[in-house]
C-alpha positions in Angstrom: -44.5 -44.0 33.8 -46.7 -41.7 32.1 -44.1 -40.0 30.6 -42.4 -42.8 29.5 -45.8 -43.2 28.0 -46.1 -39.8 26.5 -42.9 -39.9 25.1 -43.1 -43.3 23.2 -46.8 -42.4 21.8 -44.8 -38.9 20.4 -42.2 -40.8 19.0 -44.5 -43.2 17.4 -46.8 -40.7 15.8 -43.6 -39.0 14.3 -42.3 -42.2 13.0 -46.0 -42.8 11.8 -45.6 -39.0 9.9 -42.0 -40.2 8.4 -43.9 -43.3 6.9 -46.3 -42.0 5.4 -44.8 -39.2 4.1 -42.2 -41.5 2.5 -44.4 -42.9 0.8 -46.1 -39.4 -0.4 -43.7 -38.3 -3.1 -45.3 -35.0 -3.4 -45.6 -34.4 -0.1 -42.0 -35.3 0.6 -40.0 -33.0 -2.1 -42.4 -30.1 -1.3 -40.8 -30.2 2.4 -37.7 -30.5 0.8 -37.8 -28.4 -2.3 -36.0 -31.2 -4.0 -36.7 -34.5 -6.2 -33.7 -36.9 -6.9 -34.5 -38.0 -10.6 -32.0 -41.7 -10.8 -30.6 -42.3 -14.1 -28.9 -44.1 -16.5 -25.0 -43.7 -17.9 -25.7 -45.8 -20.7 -29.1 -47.1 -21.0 -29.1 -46.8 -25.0 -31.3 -43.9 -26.1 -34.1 -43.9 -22.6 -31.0 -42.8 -20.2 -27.4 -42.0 -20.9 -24.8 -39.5 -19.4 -23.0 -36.5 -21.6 -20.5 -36.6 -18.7 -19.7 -33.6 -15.8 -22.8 -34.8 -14.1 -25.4 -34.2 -17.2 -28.0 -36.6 -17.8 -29.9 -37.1 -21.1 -32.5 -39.2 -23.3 -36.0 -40.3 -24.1 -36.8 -41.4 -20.6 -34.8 -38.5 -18.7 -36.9 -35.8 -21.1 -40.6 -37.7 -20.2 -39.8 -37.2 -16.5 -38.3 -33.5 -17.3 -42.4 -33.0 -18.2 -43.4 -35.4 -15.3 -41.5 -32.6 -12.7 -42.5 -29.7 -14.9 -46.4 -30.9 -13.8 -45.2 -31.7 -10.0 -43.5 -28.1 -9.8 -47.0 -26.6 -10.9 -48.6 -28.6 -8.3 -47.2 -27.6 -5.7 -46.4 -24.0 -6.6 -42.9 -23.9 -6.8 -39.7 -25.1 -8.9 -37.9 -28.0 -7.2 -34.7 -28.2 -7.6 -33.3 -31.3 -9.8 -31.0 -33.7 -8.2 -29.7 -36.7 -10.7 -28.7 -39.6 -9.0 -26.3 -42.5 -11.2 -28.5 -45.8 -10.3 -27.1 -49.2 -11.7 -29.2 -52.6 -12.4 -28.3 -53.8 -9.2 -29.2 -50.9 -6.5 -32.0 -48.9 -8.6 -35.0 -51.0 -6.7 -33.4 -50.6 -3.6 -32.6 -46.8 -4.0 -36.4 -46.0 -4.9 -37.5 -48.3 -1.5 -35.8 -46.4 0.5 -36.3 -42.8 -0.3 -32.8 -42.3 -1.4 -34.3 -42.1 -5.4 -37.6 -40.3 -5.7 -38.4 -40.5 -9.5 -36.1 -43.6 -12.1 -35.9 -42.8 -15.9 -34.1 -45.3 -17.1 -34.7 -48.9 -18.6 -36.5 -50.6 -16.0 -38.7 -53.7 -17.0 -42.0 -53.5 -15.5 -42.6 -56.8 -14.0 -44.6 -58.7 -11.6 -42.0 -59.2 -8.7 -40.8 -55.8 -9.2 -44.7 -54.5 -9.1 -44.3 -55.8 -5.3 -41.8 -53.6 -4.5 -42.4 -50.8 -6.4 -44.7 -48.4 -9.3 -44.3 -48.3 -12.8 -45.8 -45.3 -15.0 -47.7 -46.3 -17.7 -45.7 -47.6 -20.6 -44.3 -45.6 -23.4 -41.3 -47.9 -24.2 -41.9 -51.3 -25.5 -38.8 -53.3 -26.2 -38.0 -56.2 -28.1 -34.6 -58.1 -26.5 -32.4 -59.1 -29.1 -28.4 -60.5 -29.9 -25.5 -57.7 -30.9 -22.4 -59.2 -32.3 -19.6 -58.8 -34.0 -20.9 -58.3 -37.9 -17.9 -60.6 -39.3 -18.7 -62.9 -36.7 -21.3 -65.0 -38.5 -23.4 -65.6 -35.6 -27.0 -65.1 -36.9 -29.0 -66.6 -34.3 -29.3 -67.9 -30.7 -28.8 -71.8 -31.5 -25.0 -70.7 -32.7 -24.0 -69.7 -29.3 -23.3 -72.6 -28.6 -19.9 -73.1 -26.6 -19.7 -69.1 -27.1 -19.1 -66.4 -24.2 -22.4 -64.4 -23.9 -22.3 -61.2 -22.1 -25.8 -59.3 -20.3 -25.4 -57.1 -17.3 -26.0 -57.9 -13.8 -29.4 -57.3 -12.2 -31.6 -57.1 -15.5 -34.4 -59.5 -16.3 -32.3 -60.3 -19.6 -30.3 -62.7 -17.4 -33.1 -64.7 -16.7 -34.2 -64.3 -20.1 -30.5 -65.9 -21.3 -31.1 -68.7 -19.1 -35.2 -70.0 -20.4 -34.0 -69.5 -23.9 -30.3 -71.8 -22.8 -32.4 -74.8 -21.4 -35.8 -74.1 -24.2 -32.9 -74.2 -26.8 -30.5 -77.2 -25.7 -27.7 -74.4 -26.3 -25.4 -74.5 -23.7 -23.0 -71.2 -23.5 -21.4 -69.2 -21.0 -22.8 -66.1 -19.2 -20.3 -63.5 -18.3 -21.7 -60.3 -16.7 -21.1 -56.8 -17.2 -21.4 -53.8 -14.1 -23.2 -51.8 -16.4 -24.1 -52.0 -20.1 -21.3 -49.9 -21.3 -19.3 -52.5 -19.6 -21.2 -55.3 -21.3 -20.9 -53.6 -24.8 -17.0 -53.5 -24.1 -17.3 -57.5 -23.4 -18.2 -57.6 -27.0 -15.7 -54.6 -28.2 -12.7 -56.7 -26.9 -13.5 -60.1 -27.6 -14.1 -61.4 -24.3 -17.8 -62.3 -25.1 -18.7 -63.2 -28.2 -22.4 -62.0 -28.4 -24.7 -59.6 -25.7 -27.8 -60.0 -25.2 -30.0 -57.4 -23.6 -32.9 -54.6 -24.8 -32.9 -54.0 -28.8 -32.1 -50.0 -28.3 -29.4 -50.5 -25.5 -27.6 -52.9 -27.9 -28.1 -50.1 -30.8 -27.4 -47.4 -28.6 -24.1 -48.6 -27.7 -23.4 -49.5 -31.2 -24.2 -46.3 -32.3 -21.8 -44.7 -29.9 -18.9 -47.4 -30.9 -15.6 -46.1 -31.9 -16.5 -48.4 -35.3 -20.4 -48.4 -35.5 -19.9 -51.2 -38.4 -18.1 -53.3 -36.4 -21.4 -54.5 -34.9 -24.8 -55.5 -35.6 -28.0 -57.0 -34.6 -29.1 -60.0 -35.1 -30.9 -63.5 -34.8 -35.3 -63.8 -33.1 -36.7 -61.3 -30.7 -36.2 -63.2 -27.2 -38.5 -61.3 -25.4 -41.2 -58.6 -25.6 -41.0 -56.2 -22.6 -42.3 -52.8 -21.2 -39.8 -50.5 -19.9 -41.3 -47.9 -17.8 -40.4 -44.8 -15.3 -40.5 -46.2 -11.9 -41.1 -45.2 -8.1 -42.4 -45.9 -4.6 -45.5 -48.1 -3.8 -48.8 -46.7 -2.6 -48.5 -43.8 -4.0 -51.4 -42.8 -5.9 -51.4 -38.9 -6.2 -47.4 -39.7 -7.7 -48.7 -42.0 -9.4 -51.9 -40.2 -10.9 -49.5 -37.1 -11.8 -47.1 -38.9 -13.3 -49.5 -41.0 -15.6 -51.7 -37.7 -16.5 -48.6 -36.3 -17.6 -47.8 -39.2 -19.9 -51.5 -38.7 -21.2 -50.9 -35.7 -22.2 -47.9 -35.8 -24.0 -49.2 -38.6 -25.7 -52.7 -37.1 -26.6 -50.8 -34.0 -28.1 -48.2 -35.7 -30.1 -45.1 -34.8 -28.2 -44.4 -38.4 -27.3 -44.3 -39.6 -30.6 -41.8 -36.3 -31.7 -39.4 -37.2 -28.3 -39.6 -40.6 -30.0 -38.7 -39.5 -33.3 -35.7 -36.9 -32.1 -33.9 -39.7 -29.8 -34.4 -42.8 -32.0 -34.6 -41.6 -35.7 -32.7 -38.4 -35.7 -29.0 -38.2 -34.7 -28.4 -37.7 -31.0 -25.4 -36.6 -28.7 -22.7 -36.9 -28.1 -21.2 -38.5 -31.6 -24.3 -37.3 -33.2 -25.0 -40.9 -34.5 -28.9 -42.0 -35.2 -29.8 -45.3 -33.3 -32.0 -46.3 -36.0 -35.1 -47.6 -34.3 -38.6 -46.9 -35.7 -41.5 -47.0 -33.2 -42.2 -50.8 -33.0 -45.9 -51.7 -33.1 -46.0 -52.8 -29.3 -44.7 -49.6 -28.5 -47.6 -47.6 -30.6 -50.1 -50.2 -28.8 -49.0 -49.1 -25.6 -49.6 -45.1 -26.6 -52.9 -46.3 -28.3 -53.8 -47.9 -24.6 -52.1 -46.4 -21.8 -51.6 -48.7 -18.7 -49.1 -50.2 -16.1 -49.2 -54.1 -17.3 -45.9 -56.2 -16.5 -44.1 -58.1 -18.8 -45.9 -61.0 -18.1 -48.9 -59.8 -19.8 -46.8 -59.3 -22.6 -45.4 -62.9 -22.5 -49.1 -64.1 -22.7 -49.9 -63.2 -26.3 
């Protein structure tokens, strides 16, 4: 009986070790000597793939700085393991361990604050309408009847559906896997306007076989702050991650990674998305913190 005893107070303490250290990010790619960054293949100019497994953008080169820090914290260079996450299973993939660090375009919201971190904001974006530019669609109330397209798993569908009953406009959501997928709704005439975040819908223009096929239009839907995300109760990752983001922001480097993927041109076509710095955005640098959207939706 005692050993029965022994043996089950062992395997709890070990299972006790395995919780905590999944929750301790630092602690967990030391032992492994590896950190699975999750990212994007087309998440506008924050998180995009230049194909044969390399990763690129905005958000992808903030955590490049954010592992840079880690390596020098624990004393030696992790290796970099980039793991494809979609809207669906990103949340999911950070829970269980499986994603360590996720630079794409997450929202930072209140339910998704229960299940995991955000880093503080560097990225505020303003949800807006892409169509067809001879379409003559200029605005959300002439949607009506139309096929709208968003992708799966992003609060923009939610977002389509306050603005359908606020608006008395009644059109039809089709879903995209991904946003490339989405943008291709659009691109073959299968959805006659998508709505989703203002630089994923320029991003994907940009990169269009005809760039001037396409434009932006109609009211800003939604104000929200996209942000690098990981595991819950997590301070120390947490801490690093943030005075990393301090930094970058205190020395002017933010604002220049801002400036070479959204103003200058960027791979793979070498097309510019365009996008100045929006005044949330500069607010957010001005006053670093972790605040959801809902905050946002307050003002």
């Amino acid at each position: 009986m005692k050993k029965h005893l022994l043996a089950f107070a062992v395997a709890a303490l070990a299972a006790g070790g395995a919780l905590a250290q999944a929750t301790d990010t630092i602690a967990k790619v030391k032992a492994a000597g590896v950190i699975t960054m999750g990212v994007r293949d087309s998440s506008g100019a924050l998180s995009f793939t230049l194909g044969d497994g390399k990763y690129t953008g905005f958000h992808y080169d903030v955590c490049q700085n954010i592992i840079a820090n880690l390596d020098k914290a624990i004393g030696k260079k992790l290796e970099i393991k980039y793991q494809p996450v979609t809207s669906q299973n990103r949340i999911p993939l950070v829970q269980n361990g499986t994603v360590d660090i996720e630079c794409g375009s997450t929202t930072n919201s209140a339910v998704r604050q229960k299940d995991v971190a955000f880093a503080n904001t560097v990225y505020v974006e303003e949800v807006r309408i892409a169509v067809k530019a001879n379409s003559g669609i200029t605005s959300i109330a002439q949607l009506n009847g139309k096929n709208v397209a968003t992708t799966t798993g992003t609060t923009s569908v939610q977002l389509l559906r306050k603005n359908e009953r606020a608006s008395g406009v009644d059109f039809k959501e089709v879903f995209g896997k991904d946003h490339a997928d989405s943008f291709l709704l659009l691109e073959s005439g299968r959805a006659d306007a998508f709505v989703m975040d203002g630089q994923i819908l320029a991003g994907n223009i940009a990169t269009a076989k005809n760039p001037a096929d396409f434009k932006i239009v109609g009211e800003v839907l939604s104000v929200e702050p996209i942000a690098i995300m990981f595991r819950k109760d997590d301070p120390a990752f947490k801490k690093l991650a943030d005075d990393t983001i301090a930094a970058m922001v205190k020395s002017g480097e933010m604002a220049k990674l801002y400036d070479k993927w959204f103003m200058q041109p960027i791979p793979p076509k070498n097309t510019k998305v365009g996008l100045p710095a929006s005044e949330a955005t500069k607010a957010a640098w001005a006053n670093l913190n972790d605040k959801p959207v809902e905050e946002y939706l307050k003002k």
